[in-house]
C-alpha distance (Angstrom), angle and dihedral (degrees) to the residues before:
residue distance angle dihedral
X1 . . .
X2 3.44 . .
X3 3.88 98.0 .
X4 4.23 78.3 75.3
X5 3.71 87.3 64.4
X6 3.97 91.5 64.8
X7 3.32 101.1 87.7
X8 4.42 92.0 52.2
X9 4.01 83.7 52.0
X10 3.64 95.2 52.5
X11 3.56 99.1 48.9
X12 4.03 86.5 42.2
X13 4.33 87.0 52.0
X14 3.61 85.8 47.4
X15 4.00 103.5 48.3
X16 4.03 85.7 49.3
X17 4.07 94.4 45.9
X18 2.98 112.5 21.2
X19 3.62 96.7 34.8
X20 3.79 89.9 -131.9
X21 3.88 116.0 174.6
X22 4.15 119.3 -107.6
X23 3.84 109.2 -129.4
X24 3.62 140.4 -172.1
X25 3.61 90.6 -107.1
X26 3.94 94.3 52.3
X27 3.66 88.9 50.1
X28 3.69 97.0 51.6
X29 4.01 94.7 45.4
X30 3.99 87.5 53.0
X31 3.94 91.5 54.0
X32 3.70 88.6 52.8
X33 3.39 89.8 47.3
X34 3.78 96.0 49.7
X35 3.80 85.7 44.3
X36 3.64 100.5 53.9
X37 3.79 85.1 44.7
X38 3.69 92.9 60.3
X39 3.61 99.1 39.4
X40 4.11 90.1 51.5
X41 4.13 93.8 53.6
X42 3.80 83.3 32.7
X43 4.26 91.1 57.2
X44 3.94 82.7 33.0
X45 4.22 91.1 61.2
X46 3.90 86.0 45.1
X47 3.66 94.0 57.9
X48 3.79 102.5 42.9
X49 4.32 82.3 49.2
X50 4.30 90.5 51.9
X51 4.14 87.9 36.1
X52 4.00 84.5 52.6
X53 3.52 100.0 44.7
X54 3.67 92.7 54.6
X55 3.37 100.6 58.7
């Protein structure tokens, strides 16, 4: 899950030394980032609880 985080990183590497701007656009991709990250270990936990409860 972490390899999502990459991209939040790179722009945070490249606002410190680069001194690259932080747009609108930048901050919207990170929430959907962060968002599909959550909702992937979130539908992850769901699975492994249904998987578990079959058995």
């Amino acid at each position: 899950m972490f390899l999502y985080m990459i991209p939040i990183v790179s722009v945070d590497a490249g606002m410190r030394f680069l001194e690259e701007s932080l747009t609108l656009q930048i901050l919207l991709g990170g929430a959907l980032i962060i968002v599909g990250v959550w909702i992937a270990s979130r539908v992850s936990r769901l699975s492994t609880c249904s998987n578990s409860m079959v058995a």
